[in-house]
N, CA, C and O atoms as a MOPAC input file, in Angstrom:
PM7 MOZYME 1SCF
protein

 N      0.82400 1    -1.18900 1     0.00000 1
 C      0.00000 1     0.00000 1     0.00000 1
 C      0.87300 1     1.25800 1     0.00000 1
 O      0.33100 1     2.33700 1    -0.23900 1
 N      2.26500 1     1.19300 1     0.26600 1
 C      2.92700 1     2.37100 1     0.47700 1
 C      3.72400 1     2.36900 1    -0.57500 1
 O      4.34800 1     3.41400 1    -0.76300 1
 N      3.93000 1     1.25900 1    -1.52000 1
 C      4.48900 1     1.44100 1    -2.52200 1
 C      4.51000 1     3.19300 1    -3.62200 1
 O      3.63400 1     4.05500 1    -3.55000 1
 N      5.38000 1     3.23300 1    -4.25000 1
 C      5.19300 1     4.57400 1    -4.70900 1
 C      4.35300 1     4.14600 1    -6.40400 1
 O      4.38200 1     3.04300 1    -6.95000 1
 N      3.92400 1     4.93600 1    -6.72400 1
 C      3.34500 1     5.34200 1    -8.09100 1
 C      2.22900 1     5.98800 1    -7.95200 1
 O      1.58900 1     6.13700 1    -6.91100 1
 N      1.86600 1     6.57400 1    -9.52500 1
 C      0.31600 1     7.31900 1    -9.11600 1
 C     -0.70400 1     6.01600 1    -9.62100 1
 O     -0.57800 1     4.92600 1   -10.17800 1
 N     -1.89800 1     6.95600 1    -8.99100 1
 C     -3.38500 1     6.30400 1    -9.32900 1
 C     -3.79000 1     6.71100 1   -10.50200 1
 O     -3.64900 1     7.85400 1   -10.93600 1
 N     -4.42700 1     5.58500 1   -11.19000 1
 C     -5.36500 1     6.13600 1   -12.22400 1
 C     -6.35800 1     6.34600 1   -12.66800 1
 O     -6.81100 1     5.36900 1   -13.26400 1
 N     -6.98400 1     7.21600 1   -12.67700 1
 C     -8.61100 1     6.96300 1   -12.40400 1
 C     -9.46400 1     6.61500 1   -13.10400 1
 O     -9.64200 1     6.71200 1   -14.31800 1
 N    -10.26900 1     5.99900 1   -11.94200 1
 C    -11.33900 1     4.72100 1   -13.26600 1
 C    -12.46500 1     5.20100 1   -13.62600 1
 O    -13.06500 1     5.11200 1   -14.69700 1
 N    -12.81200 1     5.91600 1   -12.29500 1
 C    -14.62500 1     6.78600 1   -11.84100 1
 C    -14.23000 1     8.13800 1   -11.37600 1
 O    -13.02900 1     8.36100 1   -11.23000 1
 N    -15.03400 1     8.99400 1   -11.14400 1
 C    -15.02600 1    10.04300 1   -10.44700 1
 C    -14.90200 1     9.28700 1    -8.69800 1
 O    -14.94300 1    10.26700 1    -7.95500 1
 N    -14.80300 1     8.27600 1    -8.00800 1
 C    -15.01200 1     8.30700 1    -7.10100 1
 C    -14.16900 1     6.80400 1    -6.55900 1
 O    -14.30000 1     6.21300 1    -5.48600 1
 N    -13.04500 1     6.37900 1    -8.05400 1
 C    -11.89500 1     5.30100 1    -7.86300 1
 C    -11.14000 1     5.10600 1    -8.47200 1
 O    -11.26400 1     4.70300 1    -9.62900 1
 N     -9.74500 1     5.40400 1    -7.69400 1
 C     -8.79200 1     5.57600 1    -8.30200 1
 C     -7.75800 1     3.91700 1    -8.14500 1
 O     -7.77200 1     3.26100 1    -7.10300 1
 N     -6.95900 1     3.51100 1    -9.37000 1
 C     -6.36400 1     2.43100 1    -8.86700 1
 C     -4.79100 1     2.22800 1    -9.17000 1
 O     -4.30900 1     3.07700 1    -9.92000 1
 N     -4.09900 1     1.42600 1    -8.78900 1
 C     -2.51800 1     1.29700 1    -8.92300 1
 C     -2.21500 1    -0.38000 1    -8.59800 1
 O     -2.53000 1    -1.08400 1    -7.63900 1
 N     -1.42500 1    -0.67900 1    -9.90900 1
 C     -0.65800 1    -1.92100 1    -9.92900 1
 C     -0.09200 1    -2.54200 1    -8.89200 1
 O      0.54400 1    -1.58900 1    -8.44000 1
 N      0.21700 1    -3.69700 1    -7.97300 1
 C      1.25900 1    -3.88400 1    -7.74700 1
 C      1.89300 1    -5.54700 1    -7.71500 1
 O      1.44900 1    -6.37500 1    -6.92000 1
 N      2.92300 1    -5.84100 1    -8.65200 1
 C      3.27100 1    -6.68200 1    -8.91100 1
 C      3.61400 1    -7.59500 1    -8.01300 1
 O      4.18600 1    -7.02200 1    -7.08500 1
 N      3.53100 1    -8.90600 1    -7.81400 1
 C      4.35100 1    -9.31500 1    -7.05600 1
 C      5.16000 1   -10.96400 1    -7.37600 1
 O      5.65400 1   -11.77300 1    -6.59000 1
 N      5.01700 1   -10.97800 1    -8.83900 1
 C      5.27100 1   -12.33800 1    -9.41100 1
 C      4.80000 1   -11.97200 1   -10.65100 1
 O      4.28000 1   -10.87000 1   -10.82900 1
 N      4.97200 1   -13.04100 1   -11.79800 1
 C      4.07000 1   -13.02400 1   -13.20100 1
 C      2.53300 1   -13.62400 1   -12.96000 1
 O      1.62800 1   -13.37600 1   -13.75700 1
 N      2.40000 1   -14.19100 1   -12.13300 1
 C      0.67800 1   -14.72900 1   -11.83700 1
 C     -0.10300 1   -14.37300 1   -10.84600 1
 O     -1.27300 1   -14.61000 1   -10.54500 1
 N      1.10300 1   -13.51000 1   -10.21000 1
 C      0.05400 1   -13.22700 1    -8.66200 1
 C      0.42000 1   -11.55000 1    -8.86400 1
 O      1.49200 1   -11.22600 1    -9.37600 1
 N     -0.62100 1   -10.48400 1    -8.39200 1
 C     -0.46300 1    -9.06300 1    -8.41200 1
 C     -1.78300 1    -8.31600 1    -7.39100 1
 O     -2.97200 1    -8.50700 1    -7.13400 1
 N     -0.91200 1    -7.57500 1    -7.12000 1
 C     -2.30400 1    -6.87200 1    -6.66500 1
 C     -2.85900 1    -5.40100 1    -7.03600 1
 O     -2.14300 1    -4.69600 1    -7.74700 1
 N     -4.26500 1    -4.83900 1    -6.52900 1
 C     -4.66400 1    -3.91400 1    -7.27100 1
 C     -4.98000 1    -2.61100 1    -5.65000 1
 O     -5.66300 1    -2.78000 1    -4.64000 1
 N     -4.51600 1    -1.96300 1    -5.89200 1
 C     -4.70300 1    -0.99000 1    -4.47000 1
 C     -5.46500 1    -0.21300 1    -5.21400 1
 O     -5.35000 1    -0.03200 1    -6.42600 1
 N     -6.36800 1     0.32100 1    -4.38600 1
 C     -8.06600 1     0.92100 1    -4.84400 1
 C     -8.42800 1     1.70000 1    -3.66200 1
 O     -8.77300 1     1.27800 1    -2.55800 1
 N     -8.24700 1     3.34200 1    -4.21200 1
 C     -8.72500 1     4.20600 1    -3.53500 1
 C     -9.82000 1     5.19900 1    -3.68400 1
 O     -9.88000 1     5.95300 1    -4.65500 1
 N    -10.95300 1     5.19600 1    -2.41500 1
 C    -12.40300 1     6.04800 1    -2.69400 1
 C    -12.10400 1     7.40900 1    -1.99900 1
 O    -12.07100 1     7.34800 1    -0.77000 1
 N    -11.91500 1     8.44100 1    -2.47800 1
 C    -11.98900 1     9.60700 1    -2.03700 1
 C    -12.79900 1     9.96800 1    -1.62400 1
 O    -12.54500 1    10.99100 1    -0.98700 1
 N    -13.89000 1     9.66400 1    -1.60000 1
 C    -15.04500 1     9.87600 1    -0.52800 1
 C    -14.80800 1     9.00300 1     0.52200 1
 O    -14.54600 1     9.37900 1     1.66500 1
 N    -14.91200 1     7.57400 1     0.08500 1
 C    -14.51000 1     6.99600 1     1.81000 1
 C    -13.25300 1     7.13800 1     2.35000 1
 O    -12.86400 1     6.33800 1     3.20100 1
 N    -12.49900 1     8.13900 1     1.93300 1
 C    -11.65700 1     8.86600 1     2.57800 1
 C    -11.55100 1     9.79400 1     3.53100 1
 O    -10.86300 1     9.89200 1     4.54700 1
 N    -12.71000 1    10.74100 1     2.79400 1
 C    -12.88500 1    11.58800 1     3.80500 1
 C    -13.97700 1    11.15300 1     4.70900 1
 O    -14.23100 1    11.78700 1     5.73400 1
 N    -14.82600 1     9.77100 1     4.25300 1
 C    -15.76600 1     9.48800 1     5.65600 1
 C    -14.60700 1     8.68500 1     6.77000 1
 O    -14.64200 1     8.75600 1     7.99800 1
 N    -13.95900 1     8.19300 1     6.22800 1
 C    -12.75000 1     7.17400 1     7.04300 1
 C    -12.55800 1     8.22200 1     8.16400 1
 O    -12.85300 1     7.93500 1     9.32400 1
 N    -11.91800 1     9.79700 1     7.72600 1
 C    -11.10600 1    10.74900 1     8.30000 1
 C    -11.97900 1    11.25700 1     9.42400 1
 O    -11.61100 1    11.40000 1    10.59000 1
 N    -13.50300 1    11.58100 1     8.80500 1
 C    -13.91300 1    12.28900 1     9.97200 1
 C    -14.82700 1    10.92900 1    10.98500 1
 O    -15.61500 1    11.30800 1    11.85200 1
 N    -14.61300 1     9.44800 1    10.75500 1
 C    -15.14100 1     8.56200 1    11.88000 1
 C    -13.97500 1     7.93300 1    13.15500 1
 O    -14.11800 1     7.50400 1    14.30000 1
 N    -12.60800 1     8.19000 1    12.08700 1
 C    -11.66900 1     8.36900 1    13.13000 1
 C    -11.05500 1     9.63600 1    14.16400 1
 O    -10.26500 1     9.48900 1    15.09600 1
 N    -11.67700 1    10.89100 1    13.68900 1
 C    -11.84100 1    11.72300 1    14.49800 1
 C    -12.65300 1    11.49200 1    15.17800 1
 O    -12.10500 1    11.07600 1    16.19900 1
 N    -14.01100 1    11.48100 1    15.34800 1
 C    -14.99500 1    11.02000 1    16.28700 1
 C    -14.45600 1     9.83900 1    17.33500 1
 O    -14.70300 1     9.94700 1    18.53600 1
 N    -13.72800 1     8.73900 1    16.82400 1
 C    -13.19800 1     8.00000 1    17.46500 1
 C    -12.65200 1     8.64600 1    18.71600 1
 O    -13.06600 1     8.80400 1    19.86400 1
 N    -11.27900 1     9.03900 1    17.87300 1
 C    -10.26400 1     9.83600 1    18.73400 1
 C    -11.17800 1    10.70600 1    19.63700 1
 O    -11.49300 1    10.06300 1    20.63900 1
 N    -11.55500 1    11.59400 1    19.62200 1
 C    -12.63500 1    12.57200 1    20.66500 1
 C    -13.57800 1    12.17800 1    21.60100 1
 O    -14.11100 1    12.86200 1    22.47400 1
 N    -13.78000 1    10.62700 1    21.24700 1
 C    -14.61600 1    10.19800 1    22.03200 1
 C    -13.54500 1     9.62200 1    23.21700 1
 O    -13.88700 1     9.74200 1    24.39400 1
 N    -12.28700 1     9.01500 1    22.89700 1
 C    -11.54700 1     8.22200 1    23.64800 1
 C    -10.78200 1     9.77800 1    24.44400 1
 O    -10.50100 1     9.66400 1    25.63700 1
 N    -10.58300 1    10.70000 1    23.97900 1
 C     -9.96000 1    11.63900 1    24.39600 1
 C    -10.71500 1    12.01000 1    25.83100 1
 O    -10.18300 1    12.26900 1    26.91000 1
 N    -12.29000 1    11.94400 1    25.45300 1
 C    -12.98100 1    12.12500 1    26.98400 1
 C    -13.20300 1    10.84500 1    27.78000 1
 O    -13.64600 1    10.86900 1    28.92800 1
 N    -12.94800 1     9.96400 1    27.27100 1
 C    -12.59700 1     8.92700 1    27.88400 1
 C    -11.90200 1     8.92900 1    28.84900 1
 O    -12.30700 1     8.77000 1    30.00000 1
 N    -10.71900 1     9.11600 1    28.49700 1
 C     -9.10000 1     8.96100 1    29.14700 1
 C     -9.08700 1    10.15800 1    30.38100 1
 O     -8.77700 1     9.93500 1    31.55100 1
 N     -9.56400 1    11.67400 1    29.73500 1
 C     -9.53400 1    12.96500 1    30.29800 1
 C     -9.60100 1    12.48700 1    32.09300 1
 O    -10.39800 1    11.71900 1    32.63100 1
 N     -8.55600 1    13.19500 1    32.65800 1
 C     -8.61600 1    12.73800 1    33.87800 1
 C     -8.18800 1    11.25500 1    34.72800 1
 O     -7.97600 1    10.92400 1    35.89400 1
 N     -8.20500 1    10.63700 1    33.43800 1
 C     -7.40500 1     9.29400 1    34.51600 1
 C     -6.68000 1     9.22400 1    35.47100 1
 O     -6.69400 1     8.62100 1    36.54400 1
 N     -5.62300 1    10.34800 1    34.65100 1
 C     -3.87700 1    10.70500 1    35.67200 1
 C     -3.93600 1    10.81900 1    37.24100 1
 O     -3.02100 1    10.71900 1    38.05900 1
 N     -5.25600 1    11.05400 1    37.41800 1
 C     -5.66000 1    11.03700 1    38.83500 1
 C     -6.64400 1     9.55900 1    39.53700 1
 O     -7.07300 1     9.27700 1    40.65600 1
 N     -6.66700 1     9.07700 1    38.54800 1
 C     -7.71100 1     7.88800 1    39.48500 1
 C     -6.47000 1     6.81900 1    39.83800 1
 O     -5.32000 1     6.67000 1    39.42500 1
 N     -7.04700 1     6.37200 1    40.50600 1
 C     -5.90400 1     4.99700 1    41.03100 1
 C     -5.69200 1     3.82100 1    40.19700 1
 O     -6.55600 1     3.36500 1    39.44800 1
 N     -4.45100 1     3.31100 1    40.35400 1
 C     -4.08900 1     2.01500 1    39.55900 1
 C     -5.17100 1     1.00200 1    38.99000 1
 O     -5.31700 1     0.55600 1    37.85200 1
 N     -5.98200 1     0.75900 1    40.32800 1
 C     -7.29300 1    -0.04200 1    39.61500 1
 C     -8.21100 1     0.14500 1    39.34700 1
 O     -9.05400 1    -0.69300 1    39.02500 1
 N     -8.42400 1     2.11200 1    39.42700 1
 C     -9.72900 1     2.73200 1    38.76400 1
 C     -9.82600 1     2.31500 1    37.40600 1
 O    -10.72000 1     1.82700 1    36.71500 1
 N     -7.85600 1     2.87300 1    37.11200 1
 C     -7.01600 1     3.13500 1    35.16600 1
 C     -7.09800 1     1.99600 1    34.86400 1
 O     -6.93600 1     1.92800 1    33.64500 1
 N     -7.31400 1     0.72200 1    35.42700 1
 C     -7.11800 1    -0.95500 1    35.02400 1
 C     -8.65600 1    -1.12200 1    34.47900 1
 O     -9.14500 1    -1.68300 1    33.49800 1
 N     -9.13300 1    -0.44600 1    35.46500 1
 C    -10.79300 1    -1.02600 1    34.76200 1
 C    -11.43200 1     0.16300 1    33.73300 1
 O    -12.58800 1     0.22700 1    33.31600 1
 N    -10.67000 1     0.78300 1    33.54900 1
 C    -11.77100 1     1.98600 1    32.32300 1
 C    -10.92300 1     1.55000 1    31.11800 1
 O    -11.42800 1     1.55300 1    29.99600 1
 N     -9.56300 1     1.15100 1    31.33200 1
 C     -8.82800 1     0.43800 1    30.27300 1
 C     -9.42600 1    -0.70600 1    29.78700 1
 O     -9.37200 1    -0.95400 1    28.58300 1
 N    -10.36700 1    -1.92600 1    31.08900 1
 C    -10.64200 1    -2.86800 1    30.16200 1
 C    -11.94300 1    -2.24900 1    29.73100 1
 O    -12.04600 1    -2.69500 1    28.58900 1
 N    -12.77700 1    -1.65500 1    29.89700 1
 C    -13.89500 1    -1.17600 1    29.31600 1
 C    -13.50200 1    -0.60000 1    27.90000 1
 O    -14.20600 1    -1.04000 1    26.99000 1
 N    -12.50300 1     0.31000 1    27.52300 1
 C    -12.05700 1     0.50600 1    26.16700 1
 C    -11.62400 1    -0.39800 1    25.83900 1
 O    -11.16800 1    -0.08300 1    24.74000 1
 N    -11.29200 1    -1.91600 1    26.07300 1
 C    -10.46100 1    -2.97400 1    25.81900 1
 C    -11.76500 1    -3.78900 1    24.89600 1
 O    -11.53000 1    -4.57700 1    23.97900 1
 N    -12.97100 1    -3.45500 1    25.30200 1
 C    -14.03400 1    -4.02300 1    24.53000 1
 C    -14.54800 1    -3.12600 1    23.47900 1
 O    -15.44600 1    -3.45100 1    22.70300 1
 N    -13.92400 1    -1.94000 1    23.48200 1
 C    -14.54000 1    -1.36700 1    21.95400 1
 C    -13.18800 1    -0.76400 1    20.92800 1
 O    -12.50000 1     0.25300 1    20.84300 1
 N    -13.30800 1    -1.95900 1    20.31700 1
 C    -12.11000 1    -2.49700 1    19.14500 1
 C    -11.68800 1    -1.15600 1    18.41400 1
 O    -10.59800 1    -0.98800 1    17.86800 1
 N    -12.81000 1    -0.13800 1    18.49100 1
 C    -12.64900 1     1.34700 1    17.57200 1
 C    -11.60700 1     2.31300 1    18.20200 1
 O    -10.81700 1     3.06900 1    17.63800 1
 N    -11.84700 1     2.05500 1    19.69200 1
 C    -11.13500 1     3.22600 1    20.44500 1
 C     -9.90500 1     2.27500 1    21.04300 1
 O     -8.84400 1     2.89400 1    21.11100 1
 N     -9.85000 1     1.09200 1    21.42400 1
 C     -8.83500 1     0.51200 1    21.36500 1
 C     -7.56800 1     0.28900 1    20.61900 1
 O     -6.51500 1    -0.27600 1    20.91400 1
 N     -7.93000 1     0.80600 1    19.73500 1
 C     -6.77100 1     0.36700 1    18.74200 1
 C     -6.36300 1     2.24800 1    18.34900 1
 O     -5.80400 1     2.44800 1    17.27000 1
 N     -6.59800 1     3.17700 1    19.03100 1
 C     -6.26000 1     4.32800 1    19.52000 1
 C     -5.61300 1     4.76100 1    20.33000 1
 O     -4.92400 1     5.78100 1    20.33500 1
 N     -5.82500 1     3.84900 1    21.24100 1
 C     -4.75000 1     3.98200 1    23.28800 1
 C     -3.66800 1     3.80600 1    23.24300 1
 O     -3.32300 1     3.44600 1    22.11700 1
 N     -3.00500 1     3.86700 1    23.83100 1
 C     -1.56600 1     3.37000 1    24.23100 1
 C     -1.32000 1     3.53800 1    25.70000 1
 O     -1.64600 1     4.56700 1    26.29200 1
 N     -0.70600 1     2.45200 1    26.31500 1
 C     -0.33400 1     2.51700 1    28.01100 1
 C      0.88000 1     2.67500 1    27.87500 1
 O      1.62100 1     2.13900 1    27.05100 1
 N      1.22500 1     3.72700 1    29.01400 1
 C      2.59900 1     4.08700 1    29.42800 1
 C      3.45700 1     3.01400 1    30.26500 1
 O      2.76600 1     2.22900 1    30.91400 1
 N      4.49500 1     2.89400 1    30.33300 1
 C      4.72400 1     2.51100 1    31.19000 1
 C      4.49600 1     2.46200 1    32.69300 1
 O      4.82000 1     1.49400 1    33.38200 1
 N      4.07300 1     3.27300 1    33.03600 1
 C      3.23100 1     4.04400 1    34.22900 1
 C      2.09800 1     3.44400 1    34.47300 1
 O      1.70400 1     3.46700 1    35.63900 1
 N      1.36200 1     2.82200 1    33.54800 1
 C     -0.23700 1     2.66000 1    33.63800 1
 C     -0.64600 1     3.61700 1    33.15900 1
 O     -1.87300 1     3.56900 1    33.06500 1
 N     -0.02500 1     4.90500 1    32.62400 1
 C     -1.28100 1     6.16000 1    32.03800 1
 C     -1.81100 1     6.05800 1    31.34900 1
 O     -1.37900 1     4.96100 1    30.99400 1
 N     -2.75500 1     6.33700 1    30.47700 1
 C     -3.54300 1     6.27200 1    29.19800 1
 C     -3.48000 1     7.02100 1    28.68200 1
 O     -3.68600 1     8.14800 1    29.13300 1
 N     -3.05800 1     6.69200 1    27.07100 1
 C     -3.25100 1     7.97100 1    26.48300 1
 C     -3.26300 1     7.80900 1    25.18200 1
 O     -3.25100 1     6.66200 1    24.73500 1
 N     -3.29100 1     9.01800 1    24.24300 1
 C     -3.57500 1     8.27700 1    22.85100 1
 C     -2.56700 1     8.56600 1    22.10200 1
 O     -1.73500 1     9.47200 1    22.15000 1
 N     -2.79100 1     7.38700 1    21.15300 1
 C     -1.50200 1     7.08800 1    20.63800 1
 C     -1.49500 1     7.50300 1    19.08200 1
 O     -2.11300 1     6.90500 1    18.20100 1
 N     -0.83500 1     8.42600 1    18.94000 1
 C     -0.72600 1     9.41500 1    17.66400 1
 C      0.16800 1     8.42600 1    16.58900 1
 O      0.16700 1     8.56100 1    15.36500 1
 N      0.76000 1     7.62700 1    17.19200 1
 C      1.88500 1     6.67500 1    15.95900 1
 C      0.54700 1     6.10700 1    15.06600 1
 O      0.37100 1     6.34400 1    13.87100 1
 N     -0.12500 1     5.50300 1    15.72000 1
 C     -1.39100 1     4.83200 1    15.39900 1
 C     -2.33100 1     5.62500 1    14.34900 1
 O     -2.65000 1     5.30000 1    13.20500 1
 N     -2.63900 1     6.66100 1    15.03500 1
 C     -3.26000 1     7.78700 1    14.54800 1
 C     -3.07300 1     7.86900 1    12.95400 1
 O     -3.93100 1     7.50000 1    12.15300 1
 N     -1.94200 1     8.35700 1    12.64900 1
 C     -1.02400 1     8.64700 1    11.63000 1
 C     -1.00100 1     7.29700 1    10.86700 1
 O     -1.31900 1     7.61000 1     9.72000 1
 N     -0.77800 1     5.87800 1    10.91000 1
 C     -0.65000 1     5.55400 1    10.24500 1
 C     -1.74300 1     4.83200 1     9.79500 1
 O     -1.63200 1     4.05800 1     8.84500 1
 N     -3.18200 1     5.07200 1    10.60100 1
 C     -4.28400 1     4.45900 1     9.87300 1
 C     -4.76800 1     5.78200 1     8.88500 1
 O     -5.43800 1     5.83200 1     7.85300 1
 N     -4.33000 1     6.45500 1     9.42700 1
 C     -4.87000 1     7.62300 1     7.91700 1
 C     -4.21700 1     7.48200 1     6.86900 1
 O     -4.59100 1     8.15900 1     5.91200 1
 N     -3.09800 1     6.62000 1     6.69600 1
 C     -2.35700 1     6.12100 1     5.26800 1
 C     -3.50500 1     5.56400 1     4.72600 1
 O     -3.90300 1     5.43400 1     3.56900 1
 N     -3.97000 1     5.25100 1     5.85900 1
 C     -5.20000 1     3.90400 1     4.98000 1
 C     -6.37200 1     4.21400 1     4.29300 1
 O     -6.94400 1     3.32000 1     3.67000 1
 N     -6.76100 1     5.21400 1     4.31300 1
 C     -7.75300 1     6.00400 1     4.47800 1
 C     -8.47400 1     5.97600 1     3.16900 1
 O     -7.81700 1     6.45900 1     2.24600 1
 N     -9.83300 1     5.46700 1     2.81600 1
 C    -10.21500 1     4.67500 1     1.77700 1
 C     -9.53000 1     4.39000 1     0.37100 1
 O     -9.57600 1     4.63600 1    -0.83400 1
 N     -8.72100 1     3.54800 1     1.58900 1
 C     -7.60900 1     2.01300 1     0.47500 1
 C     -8.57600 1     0.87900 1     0.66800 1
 O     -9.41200 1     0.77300 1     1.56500 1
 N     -8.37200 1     0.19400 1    -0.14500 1
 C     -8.37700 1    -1.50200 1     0.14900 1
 C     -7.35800 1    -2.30700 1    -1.15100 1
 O     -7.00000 1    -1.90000 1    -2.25600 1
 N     -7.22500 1    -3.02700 1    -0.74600 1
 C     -6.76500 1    -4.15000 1    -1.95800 1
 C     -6.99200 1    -5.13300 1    -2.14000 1
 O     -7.14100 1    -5.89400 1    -1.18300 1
 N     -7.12100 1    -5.56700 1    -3.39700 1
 C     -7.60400 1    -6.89700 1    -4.20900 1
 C     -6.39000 1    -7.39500 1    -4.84000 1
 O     -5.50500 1    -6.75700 1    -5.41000 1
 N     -6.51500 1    -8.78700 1    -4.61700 1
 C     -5.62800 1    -9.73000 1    -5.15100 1
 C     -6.01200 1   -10.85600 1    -6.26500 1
 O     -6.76000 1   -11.82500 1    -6.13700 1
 N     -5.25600 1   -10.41900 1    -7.41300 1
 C     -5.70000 1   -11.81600 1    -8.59000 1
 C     -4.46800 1   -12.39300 1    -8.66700 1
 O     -3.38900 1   -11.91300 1    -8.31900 1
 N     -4.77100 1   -13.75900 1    -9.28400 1
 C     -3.97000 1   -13.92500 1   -10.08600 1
 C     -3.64600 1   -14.32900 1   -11.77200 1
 O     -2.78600 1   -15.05500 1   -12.27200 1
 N     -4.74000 1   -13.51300 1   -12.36900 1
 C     -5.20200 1   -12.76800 1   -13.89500 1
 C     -4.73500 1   -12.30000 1   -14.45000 1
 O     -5.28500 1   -11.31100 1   -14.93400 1
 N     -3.36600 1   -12.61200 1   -14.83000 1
 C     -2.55800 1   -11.85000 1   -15.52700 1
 C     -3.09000 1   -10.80200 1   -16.45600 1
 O     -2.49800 1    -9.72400 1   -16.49300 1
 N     -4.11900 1   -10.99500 1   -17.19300 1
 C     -4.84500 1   -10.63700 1   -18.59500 1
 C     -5.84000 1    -9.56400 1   -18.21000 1
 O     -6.03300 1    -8.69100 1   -19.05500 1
 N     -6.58100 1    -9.48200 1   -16.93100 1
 C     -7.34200 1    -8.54300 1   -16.76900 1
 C     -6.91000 1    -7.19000 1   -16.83200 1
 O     -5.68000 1    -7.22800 1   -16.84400 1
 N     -7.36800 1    -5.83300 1   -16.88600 1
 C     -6.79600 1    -4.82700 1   -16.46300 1
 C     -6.90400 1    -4.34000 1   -15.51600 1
 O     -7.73600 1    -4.89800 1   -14.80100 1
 N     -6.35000 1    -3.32900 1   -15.01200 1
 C     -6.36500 1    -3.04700 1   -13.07800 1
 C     -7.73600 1    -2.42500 1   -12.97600 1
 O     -8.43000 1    -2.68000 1   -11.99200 1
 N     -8.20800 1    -1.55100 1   -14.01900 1
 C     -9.87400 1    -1.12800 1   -13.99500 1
 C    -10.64000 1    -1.92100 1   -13.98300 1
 O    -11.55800 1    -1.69600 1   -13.19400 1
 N    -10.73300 1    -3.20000 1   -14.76300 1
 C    -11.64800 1    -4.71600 1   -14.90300 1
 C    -11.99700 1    -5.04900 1   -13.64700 1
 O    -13.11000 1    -5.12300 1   -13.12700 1
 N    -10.64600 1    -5.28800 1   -13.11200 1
 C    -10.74400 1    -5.98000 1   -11.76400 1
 C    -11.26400 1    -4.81000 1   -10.72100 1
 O    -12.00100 1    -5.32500 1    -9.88000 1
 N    -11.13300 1    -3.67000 1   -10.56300 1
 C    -11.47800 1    -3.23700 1    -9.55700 1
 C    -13.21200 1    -2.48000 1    -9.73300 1
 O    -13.97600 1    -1.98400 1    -8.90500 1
 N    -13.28600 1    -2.65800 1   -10.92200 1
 C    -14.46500 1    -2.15700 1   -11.48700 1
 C    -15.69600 1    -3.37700 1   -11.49500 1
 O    -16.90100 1    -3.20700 1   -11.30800 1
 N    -15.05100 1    -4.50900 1   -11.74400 1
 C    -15.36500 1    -5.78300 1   -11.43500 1
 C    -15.94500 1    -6.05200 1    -9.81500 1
 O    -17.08900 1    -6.50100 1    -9.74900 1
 N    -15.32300 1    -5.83700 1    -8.70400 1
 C    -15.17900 1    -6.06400 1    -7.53500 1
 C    -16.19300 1    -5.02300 1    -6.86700 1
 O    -16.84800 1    -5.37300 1    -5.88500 1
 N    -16.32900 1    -3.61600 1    -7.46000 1
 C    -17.43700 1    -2.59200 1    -7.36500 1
 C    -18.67900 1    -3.13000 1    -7.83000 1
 O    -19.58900 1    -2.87200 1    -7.04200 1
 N    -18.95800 1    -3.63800 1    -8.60700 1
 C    -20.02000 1    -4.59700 1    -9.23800 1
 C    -20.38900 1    -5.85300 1    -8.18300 1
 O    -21.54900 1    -6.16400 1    -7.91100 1
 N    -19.47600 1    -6.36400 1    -7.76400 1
 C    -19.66900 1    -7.25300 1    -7.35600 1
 C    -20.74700 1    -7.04900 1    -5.47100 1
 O    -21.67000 1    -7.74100 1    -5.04000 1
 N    -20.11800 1    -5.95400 1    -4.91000 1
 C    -20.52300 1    -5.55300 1    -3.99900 1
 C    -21.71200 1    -4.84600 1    -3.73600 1
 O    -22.35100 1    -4.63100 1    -2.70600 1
 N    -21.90600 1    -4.41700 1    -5.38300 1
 C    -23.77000 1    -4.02700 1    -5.43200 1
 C    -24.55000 1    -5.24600 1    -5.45700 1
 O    -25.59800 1    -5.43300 1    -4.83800 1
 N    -24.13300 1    -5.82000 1    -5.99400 1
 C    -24.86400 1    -7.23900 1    -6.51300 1
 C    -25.42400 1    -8.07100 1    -5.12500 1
 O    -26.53800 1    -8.51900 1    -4.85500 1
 N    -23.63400 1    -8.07000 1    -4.08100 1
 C    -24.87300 1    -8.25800 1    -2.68700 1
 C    -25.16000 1    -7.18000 1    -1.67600 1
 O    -25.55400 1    -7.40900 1    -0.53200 1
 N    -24.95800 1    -6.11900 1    -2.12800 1
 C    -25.68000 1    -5.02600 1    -1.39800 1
 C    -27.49600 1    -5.58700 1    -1.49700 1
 O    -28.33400 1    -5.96000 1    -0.67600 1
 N    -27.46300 1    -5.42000 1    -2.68200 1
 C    -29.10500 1    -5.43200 1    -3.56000 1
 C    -29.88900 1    -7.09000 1    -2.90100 1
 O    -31.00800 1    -7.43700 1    -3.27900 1

C-alpha cells in the first residue's frame, strides 16, 4: 500500500494502482476519495470520544485506570487508539493515529489474472458488492 506510483482513475469516485508481485500473482490498491474523507472524519470522532474517555485518569488509582482500560479494551474502535505508558497512564496514541490515515479509503484486491486490467478488476469487484448489497 505504500508502494510509490500514481493512481489512475477509473470513476469520479476510484482511483487504482498496480502492484506486482510475481508473473501470476499481483495486486490492485483501490482508492475512494469519498470513503476517505468518511474514514477521516469517523476516526476523528473515534479519537474525541476516547480523548474524553481517558480525560482525567492521571488522577484515578491504579485499579480505577485498570478497569476503564478494560472497558475501552471491549470497543475495538477506540482501542486500537490507546496506548499505556509505562506508568499505567492512558493515552492516545498518535503513531497509530497517523498511520491508519495512510489507509484512508484504500483496500486491496488480489488476482492472479494476468490478462485482466487493473480497472476490470477493480471495477469488477465494485459490481460485485452491489450485486450483494441489492
Amino acid at each position: 500500500m505504500a508502494r510509490q506510483g500514481r493512481y489512475q482513475e477509473v470513476s469520479a469516485n476510484l482511483r487504482v494502482k498496480e502492484v506486482k508481485i510475481s508473473e501470476t500473482e499481483r495486486f490492485v490498491v483501490c482508492r475512494n476519495p469519498d470513503a476517505a474523507d468518511r474514514d477521516a472524519v469517523v476516526r476523528a470522532n473515534l479519537v474525541e470520544r476516547l480523548e474524553t474517555m481517558i480525560t482525567g485518569s492521571d488522577q484515578l488509582s491504579p485499579t480505577r485506570r485498570a478497569e476503564l482500560r478494560g472497558v475501552i479494551s471491549t470497543k475495538p474502535g477506540l482501542n486500537r487508539f490507546l496506548r499505556v505508558t509505562a506508568g499505567g497512564l492512558l493515552r492516545i496514541d498518535a503513531a497509530k493515529i497517523t498511520a491508519d490515515a495512510k489507509l484512508d479509503g484504500k483496500y486491496l484486491l488480489r488476482t492472479s489474472d494476468p490478462h485482466l486490467s487493473t480497472e476490470d478488476i477493480a471495477l469488477g469487484y465494485k459490481q460485485l458488492l452491489e450485486v450483494e448489497r441489492g
